[in-house]
C-alpha positions as CSV (number, residue, x, y, z in Angstrom):
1,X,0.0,0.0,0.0
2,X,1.6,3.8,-0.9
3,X,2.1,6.1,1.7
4,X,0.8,9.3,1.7
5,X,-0.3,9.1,-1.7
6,X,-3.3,10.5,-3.6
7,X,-6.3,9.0,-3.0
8,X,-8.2,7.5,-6.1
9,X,-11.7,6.9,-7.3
10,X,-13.6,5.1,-10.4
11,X,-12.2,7.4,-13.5
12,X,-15.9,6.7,-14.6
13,X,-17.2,8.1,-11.3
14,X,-18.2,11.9,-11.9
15,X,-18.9,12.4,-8.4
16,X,-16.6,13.2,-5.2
17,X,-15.6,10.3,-3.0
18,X,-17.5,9.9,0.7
19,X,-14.5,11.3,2.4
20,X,-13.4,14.2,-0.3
21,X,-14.8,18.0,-0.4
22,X,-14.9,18.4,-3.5
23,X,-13.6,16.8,-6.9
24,X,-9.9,17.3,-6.5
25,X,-8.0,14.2,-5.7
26,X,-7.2,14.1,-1.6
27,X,-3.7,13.0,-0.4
28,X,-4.1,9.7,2.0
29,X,-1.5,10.2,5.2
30,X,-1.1,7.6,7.2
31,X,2.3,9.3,9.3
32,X,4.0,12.1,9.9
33,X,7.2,12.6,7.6
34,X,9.2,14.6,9.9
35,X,8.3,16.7,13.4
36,X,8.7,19.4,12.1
37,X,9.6,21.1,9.0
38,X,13.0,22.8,7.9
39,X,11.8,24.7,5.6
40,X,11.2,28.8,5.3
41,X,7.9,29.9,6.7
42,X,7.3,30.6,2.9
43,X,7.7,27.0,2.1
44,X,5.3,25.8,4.4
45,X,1.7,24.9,3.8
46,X,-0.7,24.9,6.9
47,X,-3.3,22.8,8.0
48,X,-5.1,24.0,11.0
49,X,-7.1,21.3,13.3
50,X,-8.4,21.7,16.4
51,X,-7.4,19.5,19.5
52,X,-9.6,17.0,19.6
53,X,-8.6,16.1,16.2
54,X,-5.1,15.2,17.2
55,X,-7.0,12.2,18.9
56,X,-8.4,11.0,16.3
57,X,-7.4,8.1,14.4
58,X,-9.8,9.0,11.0
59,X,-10.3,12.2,9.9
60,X,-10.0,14.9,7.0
61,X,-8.9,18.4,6.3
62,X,-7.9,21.0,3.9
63,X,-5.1,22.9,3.6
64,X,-4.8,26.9,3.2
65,X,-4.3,26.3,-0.3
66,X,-7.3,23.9,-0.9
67,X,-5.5,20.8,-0.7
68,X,-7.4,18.1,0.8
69,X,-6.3,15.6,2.8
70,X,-7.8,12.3,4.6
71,X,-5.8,10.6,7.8
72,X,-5.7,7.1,8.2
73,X,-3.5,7.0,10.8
74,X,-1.0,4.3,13.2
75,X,0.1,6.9,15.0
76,X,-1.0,10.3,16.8
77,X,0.2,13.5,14.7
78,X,1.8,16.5,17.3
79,X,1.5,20.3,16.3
80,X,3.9,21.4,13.5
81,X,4.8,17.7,12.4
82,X,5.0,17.5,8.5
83,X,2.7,15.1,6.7
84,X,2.9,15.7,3.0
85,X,5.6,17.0,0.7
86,X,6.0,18.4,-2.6
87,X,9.5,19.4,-4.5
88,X,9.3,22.6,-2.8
89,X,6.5,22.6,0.4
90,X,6.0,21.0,3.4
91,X,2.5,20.7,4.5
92,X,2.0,20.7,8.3
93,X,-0.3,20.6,10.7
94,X,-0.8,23.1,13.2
95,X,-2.8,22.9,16.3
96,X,-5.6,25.7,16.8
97,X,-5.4,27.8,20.0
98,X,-8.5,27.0,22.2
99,X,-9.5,29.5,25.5
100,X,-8.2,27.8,28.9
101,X,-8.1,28.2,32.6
102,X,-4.6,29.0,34.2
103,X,-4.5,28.9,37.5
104,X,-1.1,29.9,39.4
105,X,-0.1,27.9,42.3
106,X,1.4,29.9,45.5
107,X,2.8,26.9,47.8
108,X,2.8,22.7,47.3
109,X,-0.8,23.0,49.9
110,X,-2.4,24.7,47.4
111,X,-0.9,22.6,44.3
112,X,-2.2,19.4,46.0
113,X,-5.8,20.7,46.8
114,X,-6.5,22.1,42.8
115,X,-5.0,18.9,42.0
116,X,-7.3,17.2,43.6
117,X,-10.5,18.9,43.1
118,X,-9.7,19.4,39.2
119,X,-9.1,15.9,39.4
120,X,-12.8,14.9,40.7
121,X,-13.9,16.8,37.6
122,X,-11.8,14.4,35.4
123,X,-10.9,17.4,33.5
124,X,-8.2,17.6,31.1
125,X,-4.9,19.5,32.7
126,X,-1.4,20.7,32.1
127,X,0.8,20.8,34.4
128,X,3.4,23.5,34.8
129,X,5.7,24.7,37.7
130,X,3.8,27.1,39.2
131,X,0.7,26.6,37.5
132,X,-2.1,24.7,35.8
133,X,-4.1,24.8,32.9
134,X,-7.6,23.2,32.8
135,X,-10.2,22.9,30.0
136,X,-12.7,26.0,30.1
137,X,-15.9,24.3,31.5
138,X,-18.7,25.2,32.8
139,X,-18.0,22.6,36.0
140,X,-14.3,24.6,36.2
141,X,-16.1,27.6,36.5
142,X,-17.6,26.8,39.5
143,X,-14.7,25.6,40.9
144,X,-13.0,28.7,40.8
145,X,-15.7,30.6,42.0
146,X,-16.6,28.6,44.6
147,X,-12.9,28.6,45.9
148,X,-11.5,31.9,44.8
149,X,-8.4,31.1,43.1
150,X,-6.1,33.4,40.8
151,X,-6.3,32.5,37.5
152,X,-6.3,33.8,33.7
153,X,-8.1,32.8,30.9
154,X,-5.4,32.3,27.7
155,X,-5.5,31.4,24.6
156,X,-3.2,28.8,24.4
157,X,-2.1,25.9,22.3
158,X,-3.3,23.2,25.0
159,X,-1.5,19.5,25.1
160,X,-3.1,18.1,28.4
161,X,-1.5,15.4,30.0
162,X,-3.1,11.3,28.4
163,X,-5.8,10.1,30.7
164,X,-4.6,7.7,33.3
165,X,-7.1,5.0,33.9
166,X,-8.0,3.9,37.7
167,X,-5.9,1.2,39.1
C-alpha cells in the first residue's frame, strides 16, 4: 500500500468520493514525515485542526491552499509535524489555539488541593511549575468561583496530560 499518496476513485465516477470536499484528488496520510519542517515559513503549507482532532485516528482536512487531505493513521500527529511533501513545500499541521483556565499555584498545599479537586472533575490538565491549565468548563467555573483562586483565561495551544485510567 503507498504512503501518503493520492487518493483515487472510479475514473468513470463523476462524483466526489464519501470522504473528499470536492472533486480534487485528496492526499491519504497515514504518518507524519518529519516533526517538524526545515523549511522557510514561505515554504510551508498549513493545515489548521483543532485538538480533539489530534485524537483521532480518521479524519480529513484542507489545507490553506485547498488541498485536501484524509488521515488514516497508526500513529498520533503533534502540532507542526510535517505530513505531505512536494519538491518545494511542506505541509504541516498546526494545532488551533482553544480559551483555557490557568490557575497559578502559591505553595505545594495549594498545588495538591486544585490537583485534587480538578481531578474529581476528570478534566483535562497541564501541568506547569507554578501553574495549571484546565479545559474552560462550565464545571471549572464553578470551581473557581466557589474557591476563589487566581487564575487567567489564555489562549493557548493546549497538550493536556493522556488520561490515566484507575488502578
Amino acid at each position: 500500500m503507498a504512503r501518503n499518496s493520492a487518493a483515487s476513485r472510479c475514473p468513470c465516477c463523476r462524483w466526489p468520493s464519501g470522504i473528499s470536499f470536492s472533486n480534487r484528488a485528496m492526499h491519504l496520510i497515514q504518518n507524519a514525515l518529519a516533526p517538524a519542517s526545515l523549511l522557510s515559513a514561505d515554504n510551508q503549507v498549513v493545515l489548521a485542526a483543532e485538538r480533539r482532532q489530534f485524537l483521532k485516528r480518521r479524519w480529513r482536512g484542507r489545507a490553506e491552499d485547498g488541498t485536501e487531505f484524509g488521515f488514516d493513521l497508526e500513529t498520533r500527529l503533534t502540532d507542526g509535524c510535517v505530513v505531505f511533501r512536494t519538491d518545494d513545500k511542506d505541509y504541516i499541521v498546526r494545532q488551533l489555539p482553544e480559551k483555557v483556565y490557568e490557575i497559578l499555584l502559591t505553595s505545594p498545599d495549594q498545588a495538591a488541593l486544585v490537583a485534587w479537586k480538578v481531578g474529581n472533575l476528570h478534566l483535562p490538565a497541564q501541568i506547569f511549575p507554578g501553574s495549571i491549565r484546565i479545559l474552560h468548563d462550565e464545571a471549572m467555573t464553578q470551581l473557581l468561583q466557589r474557591e476563589g483562586w487566581d487564575f487567567t483565561e489564555p489562549e493557548v495551544i493546549f497538550t493536556p496530560m493522556k488520561a490515566m485510567a484507575h488502578a
